[in-house]
DRENFI-303765 format. One line per field, with one value per residue (C-alpha): residue number from 1; x, y, z; residue in one letter. Coordinates in nm, 3 decimals. Example, Ala and Ser with C-alpha at 12.3 -4.5 7.8 and 13.67 -1.06 7.14 Angstrom:
BEGIN
num <- c(1,2)
east <- c(1.230,1.367)
north <- c(-0.450,-0.106)
up <- c(0.780,0.714)
residuo <- c(a,s)
! end
This chain:
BEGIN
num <- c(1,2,3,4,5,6,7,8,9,10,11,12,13,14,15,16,17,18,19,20,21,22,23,24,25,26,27,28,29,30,31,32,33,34,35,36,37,38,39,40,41,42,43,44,45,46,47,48,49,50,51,52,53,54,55,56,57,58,59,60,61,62,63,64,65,66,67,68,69,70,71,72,73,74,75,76,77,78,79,80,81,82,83,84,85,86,87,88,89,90,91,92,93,94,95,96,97,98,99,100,101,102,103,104,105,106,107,108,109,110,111,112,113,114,115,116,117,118,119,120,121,122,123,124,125,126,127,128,129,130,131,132,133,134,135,136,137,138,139,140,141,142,143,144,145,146,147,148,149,150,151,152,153,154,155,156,157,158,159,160,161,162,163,164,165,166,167,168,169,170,171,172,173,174,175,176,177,178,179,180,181,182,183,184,185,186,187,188,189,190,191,192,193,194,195,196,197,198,199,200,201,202,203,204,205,206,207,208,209,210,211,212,213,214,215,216,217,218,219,220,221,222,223,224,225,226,227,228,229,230,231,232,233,234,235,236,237,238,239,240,241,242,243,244,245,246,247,248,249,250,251,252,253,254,255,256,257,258,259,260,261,262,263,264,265,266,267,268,269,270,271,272,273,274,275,276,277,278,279,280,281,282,283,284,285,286,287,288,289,290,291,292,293,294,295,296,297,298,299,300,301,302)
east <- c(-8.359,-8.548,-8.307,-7.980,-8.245,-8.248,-7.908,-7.808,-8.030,-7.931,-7.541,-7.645,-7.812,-7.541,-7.283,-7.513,-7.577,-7.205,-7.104,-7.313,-7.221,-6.897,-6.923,-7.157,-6.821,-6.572,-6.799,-6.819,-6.419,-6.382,-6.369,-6.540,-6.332,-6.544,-6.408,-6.457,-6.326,-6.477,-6.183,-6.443,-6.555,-6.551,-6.907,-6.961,-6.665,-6.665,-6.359,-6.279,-6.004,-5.860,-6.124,-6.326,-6.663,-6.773,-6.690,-6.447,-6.179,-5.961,-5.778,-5.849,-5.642,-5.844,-5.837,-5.991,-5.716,-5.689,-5.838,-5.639,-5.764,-5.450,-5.372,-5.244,-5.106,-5.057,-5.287,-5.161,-4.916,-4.813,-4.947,-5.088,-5.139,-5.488,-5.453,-5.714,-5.847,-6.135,-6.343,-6.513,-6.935,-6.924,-6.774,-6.602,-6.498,-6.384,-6.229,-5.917,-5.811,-5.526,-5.399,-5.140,-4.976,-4.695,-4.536,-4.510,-4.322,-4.223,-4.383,-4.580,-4.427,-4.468,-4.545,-4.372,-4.005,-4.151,-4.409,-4.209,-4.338,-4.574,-4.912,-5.171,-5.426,-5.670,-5.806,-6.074,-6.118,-6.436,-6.639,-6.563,-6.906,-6.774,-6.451,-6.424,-6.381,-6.013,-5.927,-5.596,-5.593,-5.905,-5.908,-5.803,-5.531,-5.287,-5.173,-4.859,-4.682,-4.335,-4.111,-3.720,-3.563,-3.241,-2.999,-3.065,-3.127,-3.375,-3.697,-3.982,-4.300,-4.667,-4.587,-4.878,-4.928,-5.217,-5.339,-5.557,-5.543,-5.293,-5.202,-5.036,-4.733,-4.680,-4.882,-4.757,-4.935,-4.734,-4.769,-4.520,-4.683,-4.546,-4.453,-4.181,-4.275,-3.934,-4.058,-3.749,-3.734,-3.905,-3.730,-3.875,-4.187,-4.243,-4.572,-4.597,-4.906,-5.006,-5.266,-5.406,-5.591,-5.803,-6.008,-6.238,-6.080,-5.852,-5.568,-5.432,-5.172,-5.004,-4.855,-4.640,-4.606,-4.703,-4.465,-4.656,-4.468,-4.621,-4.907,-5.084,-5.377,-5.635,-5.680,-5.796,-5.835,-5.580,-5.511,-5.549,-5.342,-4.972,-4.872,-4.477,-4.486,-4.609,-4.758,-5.131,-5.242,-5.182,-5.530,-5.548,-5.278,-5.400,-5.722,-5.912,-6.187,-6.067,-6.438,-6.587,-6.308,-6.257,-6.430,-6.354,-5.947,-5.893,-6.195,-6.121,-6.195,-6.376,-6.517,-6.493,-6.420,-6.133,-5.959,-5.669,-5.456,-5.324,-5.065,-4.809,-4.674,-4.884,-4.937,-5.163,-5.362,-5.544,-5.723,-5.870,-6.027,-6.200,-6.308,-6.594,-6.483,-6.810,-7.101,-7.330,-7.199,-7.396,-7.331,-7.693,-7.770,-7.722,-7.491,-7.236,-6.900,-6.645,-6.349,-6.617,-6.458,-6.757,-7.100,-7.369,-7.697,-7.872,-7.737,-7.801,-8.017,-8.229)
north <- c(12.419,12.663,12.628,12.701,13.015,13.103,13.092,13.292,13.534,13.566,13.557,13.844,14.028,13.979,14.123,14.397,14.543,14.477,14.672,14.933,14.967,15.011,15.258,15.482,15.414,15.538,15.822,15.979,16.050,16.114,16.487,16.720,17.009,17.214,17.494,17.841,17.950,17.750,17.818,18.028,18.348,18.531,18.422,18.436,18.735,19.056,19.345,19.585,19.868,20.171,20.467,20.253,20.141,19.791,19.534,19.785,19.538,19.840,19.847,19.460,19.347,19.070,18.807,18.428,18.248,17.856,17.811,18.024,18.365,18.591,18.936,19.116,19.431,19.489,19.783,19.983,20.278,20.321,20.153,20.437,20.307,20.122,19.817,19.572,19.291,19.000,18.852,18.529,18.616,18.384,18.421,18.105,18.078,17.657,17.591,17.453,17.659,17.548,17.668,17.674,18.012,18.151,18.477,18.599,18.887,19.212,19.459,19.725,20.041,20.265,19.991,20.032,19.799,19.623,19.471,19.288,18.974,18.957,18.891,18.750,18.577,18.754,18.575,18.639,18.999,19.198,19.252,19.393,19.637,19.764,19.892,20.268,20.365,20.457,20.172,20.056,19.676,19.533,19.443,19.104,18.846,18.775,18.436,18.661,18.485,18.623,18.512,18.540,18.810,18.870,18.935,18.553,18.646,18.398,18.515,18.309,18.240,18.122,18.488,18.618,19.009,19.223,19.457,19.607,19.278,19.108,18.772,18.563,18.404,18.160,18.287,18.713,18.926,19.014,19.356,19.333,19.380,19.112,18.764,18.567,18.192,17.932,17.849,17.821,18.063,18.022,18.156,18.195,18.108,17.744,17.697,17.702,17.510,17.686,17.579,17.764,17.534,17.844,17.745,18.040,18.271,17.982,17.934,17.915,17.757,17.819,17.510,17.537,17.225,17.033,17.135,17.382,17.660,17.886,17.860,18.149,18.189,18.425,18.652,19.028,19.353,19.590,19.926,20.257,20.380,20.318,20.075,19.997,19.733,19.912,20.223,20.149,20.058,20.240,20.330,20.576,20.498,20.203,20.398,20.248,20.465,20.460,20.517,20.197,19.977,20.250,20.006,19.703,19.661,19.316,19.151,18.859,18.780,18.420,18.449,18.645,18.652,18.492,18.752,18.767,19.044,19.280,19.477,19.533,19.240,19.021,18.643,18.349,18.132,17.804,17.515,17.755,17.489,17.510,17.203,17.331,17.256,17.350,17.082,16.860,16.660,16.407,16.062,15.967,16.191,16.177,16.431,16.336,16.380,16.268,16.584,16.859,17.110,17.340,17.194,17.338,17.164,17.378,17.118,16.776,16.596,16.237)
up <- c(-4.395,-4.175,-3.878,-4.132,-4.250,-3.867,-3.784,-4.091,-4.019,-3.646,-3.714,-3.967,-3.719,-3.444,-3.710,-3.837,-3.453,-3.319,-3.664,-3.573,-3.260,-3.324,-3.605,-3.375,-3.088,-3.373,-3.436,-3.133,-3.163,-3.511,-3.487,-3.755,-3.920,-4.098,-4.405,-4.284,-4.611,-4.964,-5.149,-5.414,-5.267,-4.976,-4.828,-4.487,-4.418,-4.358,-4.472,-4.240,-4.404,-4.191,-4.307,-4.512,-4.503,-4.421,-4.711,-4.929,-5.087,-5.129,-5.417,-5.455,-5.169,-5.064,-5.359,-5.401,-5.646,-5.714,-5.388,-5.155,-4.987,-5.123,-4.984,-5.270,-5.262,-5.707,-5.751,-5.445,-5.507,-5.156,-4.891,-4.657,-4.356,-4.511,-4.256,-4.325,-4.158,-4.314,-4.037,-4.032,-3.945,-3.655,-3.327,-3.128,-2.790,-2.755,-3.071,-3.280,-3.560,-3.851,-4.192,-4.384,-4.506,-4.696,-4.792,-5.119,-5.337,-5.194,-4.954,-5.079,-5.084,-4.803,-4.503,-4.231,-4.151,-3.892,-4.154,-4.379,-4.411,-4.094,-4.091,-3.818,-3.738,-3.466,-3.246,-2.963,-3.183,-3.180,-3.465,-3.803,-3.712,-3.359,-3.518,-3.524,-3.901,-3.882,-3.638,-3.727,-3.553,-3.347,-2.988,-3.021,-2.971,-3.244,-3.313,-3.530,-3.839,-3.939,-4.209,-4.215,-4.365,-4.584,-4.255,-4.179,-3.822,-3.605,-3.662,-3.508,-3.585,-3.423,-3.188,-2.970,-3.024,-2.774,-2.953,-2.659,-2.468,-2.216,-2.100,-1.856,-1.891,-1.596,-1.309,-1.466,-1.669,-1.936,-2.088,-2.379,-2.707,-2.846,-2.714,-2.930,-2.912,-2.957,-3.342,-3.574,-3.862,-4.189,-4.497,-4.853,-4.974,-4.832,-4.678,-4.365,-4.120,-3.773,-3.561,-3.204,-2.966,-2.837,-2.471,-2.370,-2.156,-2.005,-2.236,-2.559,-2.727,-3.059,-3.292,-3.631,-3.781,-3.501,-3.248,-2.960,-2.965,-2.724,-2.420,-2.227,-1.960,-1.923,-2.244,-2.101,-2.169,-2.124,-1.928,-2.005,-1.695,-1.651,-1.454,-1.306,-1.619,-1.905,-1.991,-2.083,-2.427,-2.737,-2.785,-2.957,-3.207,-3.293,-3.395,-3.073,-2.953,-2.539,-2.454,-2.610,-2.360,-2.032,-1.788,-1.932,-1.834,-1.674,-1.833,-1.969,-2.310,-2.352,-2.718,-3.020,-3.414,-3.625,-3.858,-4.117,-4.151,-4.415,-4.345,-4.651,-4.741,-4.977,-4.819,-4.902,-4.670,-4.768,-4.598,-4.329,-4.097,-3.768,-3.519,-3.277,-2.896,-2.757,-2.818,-2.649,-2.398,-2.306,-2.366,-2.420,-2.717,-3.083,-3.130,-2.859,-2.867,-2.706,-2.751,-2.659,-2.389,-2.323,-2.286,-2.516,-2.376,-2.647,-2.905,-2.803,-2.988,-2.851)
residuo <- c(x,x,x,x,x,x,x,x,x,x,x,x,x,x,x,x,x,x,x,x,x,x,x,x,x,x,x,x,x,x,x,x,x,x,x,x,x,x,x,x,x,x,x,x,x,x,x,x,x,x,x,x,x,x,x,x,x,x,x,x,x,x,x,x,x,x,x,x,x,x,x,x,x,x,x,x,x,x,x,x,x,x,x,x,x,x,x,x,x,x,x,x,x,x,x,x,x,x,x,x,x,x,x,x,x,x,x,x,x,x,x,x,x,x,x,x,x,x,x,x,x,x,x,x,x,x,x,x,x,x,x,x,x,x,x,x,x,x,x,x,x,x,x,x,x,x,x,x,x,x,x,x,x,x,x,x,x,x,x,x,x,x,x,x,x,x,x,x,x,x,x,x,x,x,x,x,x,x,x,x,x,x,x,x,x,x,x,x,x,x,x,x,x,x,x,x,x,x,x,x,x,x,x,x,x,x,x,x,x,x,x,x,x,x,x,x,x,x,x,x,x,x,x,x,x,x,x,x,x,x,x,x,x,x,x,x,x,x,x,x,x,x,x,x,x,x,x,x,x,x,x,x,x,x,x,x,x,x,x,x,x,x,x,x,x,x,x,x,x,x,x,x,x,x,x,x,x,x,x,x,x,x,x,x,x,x,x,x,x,x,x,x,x,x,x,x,x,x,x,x,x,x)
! end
């Protein structure tokens, strides 16, 4: 009776420790999304206007409805030129970001042609604080979402735009303001899921419904003197103060803040998820795992 006891308990503890072992094995891939947005309020952002203060919702634009972070435009008159932008309060520099959008109604009255459904995503951007007051667009890179219009005409999506930034394209910067990415069109109101697969200041790469749709290196800052490709940056009509970025052209932007954009035409976004590139990397601690990009030694835990 004691010797069946003892095997039991062996074979128990054999199954017990090879379980374990394998669940800590699974772990270490099983990669951990985490909500930058709770689908309640807007905790943890921060709402930048043109010539506003810090954390003005102007005219309500900014709204939390059945879970999805709306930009809303129903209280506006005309939109005069208040560009907005919501920043998450913590800045990434390794990361994967997705959501899911979609365009909604009309655009507001007075925004400009070129906004009709389009919207962005900034990327890399500086802070909601070191924005001059009437800034129009941060320093950033923007992961741009368009939606087809009424002509029909191809109209991509998943575009990169450089507001104050450049990037390369093959082994070129390219100064163009905008980048088109080869995205089909999206018409209506279907929603729509993006993802950017942001690296530091090495690459990034920009996916609608799971299909990459564009790659660039080496996010930087731009010029302020003309070159025989472009003719600096549009500092100051983009609100930029020149003085805060003068010595800072060719710098290449590794980190920064995530932030939506409002720019006419009301849009949704929901399930606004972030997985964390940048950990500890060592095999022998608790916290390992195995997709980290950017060692943090900071973080591991024994």
């Amino acid at each position: 009776m004691k010797t069946k006891l003892a095997i039991t308990i062996a074979i128990s503890i054999a199954i017990s420790c090879k379980s374990e072992k394998k669940t800590a094995l699974q772990n270490t891939d099983t990669e951990i999304w985490m909500p930058i947005f709770n689908g309640k309020d807007l905790s943890d952002w921060t709402i930048k206007f043109t010539g506003e203060d810090l954390n003005v919702n102007y005219k309500n634009t900014f709204v939390v409805e059945d879970s999805m972070l709306r930009i809303k435009y129903d209280d506006y008159k005309t939109f005069n030129n208040k560009f907005a932008h919501i920043y998450y309060n913590t800045p990434y520099s390794y990361y994967k970001l997705r959501f899911d959008y979609r365009f909604t109604g009309e655009q507001t009255e007075g925004g400009a042609h070129w906004n009709v459904r389009n919207s962005g995503i900034m990327l890399h951007s500086q802070s909601a604080e070191s924005n001059a007051y009437n800034q129009n667009f941060p320093v950033s890179v923007e992961l741009q979402l368009l939606g087809g219009l009424n002509n029909k005409k191809q109209r991509p999506t998943g575009n990169v735009c450089t507001p104050g930034t450049a990037v390369v394209m093959g082994d070129t910067i390219n100064y163009k303001h905008c980048i088109r990415s080869n995205s089909k069109t999206y018409f209506g109101g279907q929603w729509v899921h993006a993802e950017a697969v942001v690296l530091g200041g090495e690459s990034m790469a920009f996916l609608i419904e799971k299909d990459t749709v564009l790659k660039f290196t080496r996010p930087q800052i731009g010029s302020f003197e003309a070159n025989g490709h472009y003719n600096g940056e549009h500092w100051k009509d983009w609100g930029i103060n020149p003085a805060d970025w003068k010595d800072q052209t060719g710098k290449i932007v590794t980190e920064g803040y995530i932030a939506l954009q409002a720019e006419s035409h009301p849009i949704d976004f929901k399930n606004i998820e972030l997985l964390d590139l940048c950990g500890c990397m060592d095999k022998k601690a608790k916290n390992y795992k195995s997709y980290y990009l950017k060692h943090k030694p900071e973080s591991c835990e024994y």
